[in-house]
C-alpha positions in Angstrom: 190.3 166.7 -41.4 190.5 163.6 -38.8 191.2 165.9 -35.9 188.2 168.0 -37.0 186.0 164.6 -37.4 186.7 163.5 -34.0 185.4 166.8 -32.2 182.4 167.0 -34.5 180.1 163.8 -35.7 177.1 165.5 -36.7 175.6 168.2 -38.9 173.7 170.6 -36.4 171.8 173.6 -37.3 174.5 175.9 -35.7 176.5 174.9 -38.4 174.1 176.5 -41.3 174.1 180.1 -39.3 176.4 181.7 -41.3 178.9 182.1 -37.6 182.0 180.3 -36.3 180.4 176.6 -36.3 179.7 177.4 -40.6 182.9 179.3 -41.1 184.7 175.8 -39.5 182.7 173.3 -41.4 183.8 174.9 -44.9 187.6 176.0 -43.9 187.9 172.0 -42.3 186.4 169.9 -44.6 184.9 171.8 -47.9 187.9 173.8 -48.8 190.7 171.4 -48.4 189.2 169.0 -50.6 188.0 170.7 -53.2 191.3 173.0 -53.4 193.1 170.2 -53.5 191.6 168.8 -56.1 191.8 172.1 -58.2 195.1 172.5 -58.0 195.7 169.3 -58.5 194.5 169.8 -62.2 195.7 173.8 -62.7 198.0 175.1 -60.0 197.2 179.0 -59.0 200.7 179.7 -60.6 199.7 178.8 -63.7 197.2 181.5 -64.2 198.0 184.0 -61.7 194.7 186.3 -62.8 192.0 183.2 -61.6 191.3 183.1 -58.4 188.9 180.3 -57.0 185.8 181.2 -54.8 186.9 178.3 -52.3 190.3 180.0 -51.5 189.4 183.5 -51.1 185.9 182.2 -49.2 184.4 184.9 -51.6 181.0 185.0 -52.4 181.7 184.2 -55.5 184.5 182.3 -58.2 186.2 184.9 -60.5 187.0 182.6 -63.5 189.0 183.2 -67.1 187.5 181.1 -69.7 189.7 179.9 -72.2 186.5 181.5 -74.8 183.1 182.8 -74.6 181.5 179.9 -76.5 180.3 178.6 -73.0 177.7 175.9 -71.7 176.2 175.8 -68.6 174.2 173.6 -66.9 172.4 173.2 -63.5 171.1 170.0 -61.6 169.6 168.6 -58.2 170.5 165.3 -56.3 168.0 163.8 -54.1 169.2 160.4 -54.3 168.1 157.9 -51.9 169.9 155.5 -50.6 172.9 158.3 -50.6 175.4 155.5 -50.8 174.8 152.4 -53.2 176.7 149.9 -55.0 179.1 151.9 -57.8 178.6 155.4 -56.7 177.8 158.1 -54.0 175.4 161.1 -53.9 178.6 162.8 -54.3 180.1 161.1 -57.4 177.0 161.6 -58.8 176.6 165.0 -57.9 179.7 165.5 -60.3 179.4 162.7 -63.4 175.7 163.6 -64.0 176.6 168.0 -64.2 179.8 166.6 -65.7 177.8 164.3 -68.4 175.1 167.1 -69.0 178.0 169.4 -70.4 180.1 166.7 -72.3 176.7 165.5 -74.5 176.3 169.2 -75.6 179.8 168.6 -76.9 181.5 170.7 -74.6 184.7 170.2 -72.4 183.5 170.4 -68.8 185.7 173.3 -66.9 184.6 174.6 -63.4 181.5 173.4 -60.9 179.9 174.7 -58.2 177.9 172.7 -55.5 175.7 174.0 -53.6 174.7 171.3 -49.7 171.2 171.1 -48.2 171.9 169.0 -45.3 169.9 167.9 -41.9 170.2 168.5 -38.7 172.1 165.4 -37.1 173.8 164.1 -40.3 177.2 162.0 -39.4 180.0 164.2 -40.2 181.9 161.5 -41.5 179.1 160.9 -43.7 179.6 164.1 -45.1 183.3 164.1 -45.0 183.1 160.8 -47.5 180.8 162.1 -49.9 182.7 165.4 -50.0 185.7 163.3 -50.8 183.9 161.3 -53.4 183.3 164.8 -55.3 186.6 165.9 -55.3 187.8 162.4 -56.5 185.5 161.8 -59.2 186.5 166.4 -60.0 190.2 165.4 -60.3 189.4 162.6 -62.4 187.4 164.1 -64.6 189.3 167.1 -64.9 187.2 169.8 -63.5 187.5 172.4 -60.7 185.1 173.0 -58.1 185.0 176.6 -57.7 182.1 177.8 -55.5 179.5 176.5 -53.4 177.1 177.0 -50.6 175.6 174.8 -47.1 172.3 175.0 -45.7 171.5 173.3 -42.8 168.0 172.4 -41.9 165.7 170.8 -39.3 165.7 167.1 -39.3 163.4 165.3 -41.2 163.2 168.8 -43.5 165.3 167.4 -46.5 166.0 163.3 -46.2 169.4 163.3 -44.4 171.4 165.8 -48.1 170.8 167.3 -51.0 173.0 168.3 -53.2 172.9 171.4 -56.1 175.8 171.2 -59.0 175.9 173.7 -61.6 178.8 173.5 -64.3 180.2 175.4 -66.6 182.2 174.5 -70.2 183.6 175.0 -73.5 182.0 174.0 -76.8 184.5 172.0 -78.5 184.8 171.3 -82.7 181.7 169.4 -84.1 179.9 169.5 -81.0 176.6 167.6 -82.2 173.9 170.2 -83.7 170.9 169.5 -82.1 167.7 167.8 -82.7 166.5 169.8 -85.7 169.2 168.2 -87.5 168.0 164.8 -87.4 167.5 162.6 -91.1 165.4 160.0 -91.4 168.0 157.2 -92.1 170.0 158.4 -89.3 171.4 155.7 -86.8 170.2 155.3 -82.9 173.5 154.3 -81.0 173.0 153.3 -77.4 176.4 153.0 -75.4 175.6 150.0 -72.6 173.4 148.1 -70.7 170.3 149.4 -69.6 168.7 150.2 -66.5 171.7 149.4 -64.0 171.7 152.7 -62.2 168.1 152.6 -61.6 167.7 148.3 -60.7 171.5 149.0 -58.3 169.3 152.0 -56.6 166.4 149.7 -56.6 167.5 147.0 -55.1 169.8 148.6 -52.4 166.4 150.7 -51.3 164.7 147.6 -50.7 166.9 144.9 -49.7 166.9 142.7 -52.7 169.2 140.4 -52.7 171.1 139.9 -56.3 173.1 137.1 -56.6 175.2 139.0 -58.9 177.2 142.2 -57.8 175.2 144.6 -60.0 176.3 148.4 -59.8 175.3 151.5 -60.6 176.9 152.8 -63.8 177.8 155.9 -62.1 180.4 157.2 -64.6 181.8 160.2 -66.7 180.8 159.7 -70.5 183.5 162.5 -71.4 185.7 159.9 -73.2 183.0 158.4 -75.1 181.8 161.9 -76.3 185.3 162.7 -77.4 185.6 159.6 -79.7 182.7 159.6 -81.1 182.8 163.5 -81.8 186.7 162.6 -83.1 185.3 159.8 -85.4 182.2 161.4 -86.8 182.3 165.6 -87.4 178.7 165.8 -87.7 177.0 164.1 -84.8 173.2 164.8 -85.0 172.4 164.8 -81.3 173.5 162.8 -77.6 172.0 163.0 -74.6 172.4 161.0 -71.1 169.4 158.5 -70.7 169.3 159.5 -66.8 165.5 159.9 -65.5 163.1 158.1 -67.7 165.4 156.1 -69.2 166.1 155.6 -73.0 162.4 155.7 -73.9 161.8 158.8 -72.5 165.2 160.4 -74.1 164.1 159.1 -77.7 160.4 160.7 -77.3 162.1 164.4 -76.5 164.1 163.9 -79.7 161.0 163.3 -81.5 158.6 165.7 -79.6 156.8 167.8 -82.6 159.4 166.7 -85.1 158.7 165.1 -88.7 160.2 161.6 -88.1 159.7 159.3 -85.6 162.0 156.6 -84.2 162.4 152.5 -84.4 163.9 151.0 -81.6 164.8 146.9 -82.4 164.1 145.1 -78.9 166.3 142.1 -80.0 169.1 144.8 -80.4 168.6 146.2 -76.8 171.7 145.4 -74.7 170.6 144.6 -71.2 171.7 142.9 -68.1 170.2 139.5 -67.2 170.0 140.7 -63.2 168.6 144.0 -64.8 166.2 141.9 -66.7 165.2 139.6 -63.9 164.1 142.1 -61.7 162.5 144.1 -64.2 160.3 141.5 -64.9 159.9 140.6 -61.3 158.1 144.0 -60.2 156.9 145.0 -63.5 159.4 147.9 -64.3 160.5 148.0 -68.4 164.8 148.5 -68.7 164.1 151.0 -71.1 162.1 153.3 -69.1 164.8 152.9 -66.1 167.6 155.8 -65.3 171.2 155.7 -66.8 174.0 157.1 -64.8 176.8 156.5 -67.2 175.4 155.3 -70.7 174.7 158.2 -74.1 172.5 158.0 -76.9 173.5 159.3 -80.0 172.3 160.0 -83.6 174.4 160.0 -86.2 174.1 159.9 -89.9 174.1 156.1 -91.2 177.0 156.4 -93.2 179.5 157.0 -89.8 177.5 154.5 -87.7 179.7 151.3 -87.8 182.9 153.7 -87.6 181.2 155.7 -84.4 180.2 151.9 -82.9 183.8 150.7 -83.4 185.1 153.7 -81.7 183.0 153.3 -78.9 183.3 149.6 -78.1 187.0 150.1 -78.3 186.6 151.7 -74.7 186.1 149.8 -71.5 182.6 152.0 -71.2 181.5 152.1 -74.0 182.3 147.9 -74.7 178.3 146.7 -74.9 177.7 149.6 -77.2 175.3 148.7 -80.1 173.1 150.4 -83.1 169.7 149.9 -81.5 167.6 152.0 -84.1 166.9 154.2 -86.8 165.2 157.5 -87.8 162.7 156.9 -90.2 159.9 159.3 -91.8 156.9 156.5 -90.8 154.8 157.9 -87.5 156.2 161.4 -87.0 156.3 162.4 -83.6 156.8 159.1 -82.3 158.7 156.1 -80.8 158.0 152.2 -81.6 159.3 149.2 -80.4 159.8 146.4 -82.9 159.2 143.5 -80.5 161.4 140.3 -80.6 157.9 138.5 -81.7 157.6 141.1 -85.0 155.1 143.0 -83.5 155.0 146.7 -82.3 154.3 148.6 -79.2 154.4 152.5 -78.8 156.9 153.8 -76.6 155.3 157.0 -75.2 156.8 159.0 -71.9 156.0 157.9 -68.3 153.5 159.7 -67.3 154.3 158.4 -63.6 157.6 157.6 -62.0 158.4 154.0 -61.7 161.5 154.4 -59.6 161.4 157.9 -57.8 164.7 159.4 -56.0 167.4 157.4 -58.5 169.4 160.4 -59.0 
């Protein structure tokens, strides 16, 4: 890959024509990487039948699932800046498909990503956040199977985007939805709030923390795992990403016949997090999550769930932050530190736009 570095720095639109320059770019960089990666996890020995999309440069990935109870998932990274404190476009390319599979209670299996990238991007640029993907693939245990590269005119797409659709495997007491939600039920928040969005922020615009915050760019698959292996009937989790906590809570409730009480004293977030919030005017619990869940669970498994939770490194500042209750259907309420109460409807803006 260095050799092929050195002769190419940048992206240009010869390299999205579908001819030698496009055939290079993927042999050089995409398909070492991600194959690597791959087989790294599942050799092609081990299941002779599979054949991966990336190795046969096929149009397409021909893939054995270990059963047809399948999820899938799509999503779209527009992040700006692309590189920030904790995390990459790239690494989030990966968690947040990764995370979208693992809250549906499924074990995450194969990707594909699909590039949208300018005309005069740094190669090397592209060569670390191609890297960053197959890290964060092998750590996480899924294969990168297919994918695609566009390259357009400059200015046309803000240096990269990136496209990541996944596919998994719905494991035992996967979490049964919304419709299964009690009043009574606990609200279970795993971390701090507001970190990916405040990092983003801050790197965006220069502010200078005096504290090394990070984005909490992370796969929550471990967290899912224990809380699904502590409690076997898990009402609902989601990833707080865009919107933030408040906006997560309000599509559990959307038509439903409960609402939700959130306890602000019970809210766990970061002092820097806080500080800047209140310094622009920005609320932690509207802000995007990278690596945090929310989850629902009856009220009986709550403190077992918690314990589980706080007993891994991500899920340490984990805390029972609400409840279910029958009182203003439909909706989510704040119970301020004073006693008082606020609504917590959905933006209707976007405080911090291109986050993820």
């Amino acid at each position: 890959m260095s050799d092929y570095l050195q002769s190419h720095k940048k992206i240009t639109l010869a390299h999205g024509n579908g001819g030698k320059l496009s055939h290079e770019l993927i042999t050089r960089l995409f398909v070492p990487a991600f194959t690597e990666s791959a087989e790294s996890l599942n050799p092609p020995e081990a299941n002779p039948n599979e054949a991966s999309g990336l190795q046969e440069l096929a149009d397409s990935a021909r893939i054995i699932p270990p059963s047809t109870n399948l999820v899938f998932t799509t999503d779209s990274h527009v992040v700006n800046p692309i590189f920030f404190p904790g995390g990459d476009i790239g690494k989030l390319a990966v968690t947040g498909t990764v995370n979208d599979l693992a809250v549906m209670g499924a074990k995450p299996l194969y990707l594909t990503s699909g590039f949208i990238v300018e005309d005069g991007f740094e190669m090397a640029d592209l060569a670390r956040i191609i890297d960053s993907m197959a890290k964060t693939a092998r750590e996480c245990g899924v294969r990168i199977v297919a994918g695609d590269t566009k390259v357009v005119e400059k200015g046309a797409a803000d240096r990269i985007f990136i496209n990541t659709s996944g596919i998994g495997v719905l494991l035992p007491h996967a979490p049964a939805g919304a419709a299964s939600i009690r009043p009574g039920d606990a609200v279970i928040v795993t971390g701090t709030l507001g970190d990916h969005g405040i990092a983003i922020y801050a790197g965006r615009e220069g502010i200078n923390l005096k504290t090394e915050l990070k984005s909490d760019c992370a796969v929550v698959s471990p967290l899912v795992e224990r809380a699904m292996q502590t409690c076997s009937s898990i009402r609902v989790m989601r990833d707080p990403t865009r919107g933030g906590l408040a906006t997560t809570l309000n599509e559990f409730t959307h038509q439903r016949n409960f609402g939700i009480e959130v306890f602000e004293s019970r809210l766990p977030v970061r002092e820097e997090v806080r500080g800047v919030c209140e310094l622009l005017g920005f609320d932690p619990i509207y802000v995007a999550n990278e690596g945090k869940l929310v989850l629902i669970v009856p009220p009986s498994s709550a403190e077992d769930v918690l314990k589980a939770l706080k007993e891994h490194p991500l899920g340490y500042d984990s805390a029972i932050i609400g409840r279910v209750t029958e009182r203003a259907p439909g909706r989510v309420f704040l119970r301020t530190v004073v006693g008082g109460e606020r609504i917590l409807d959905m933006l209707i803006g976007d405080m911090l736009p291109r986050i993820c």
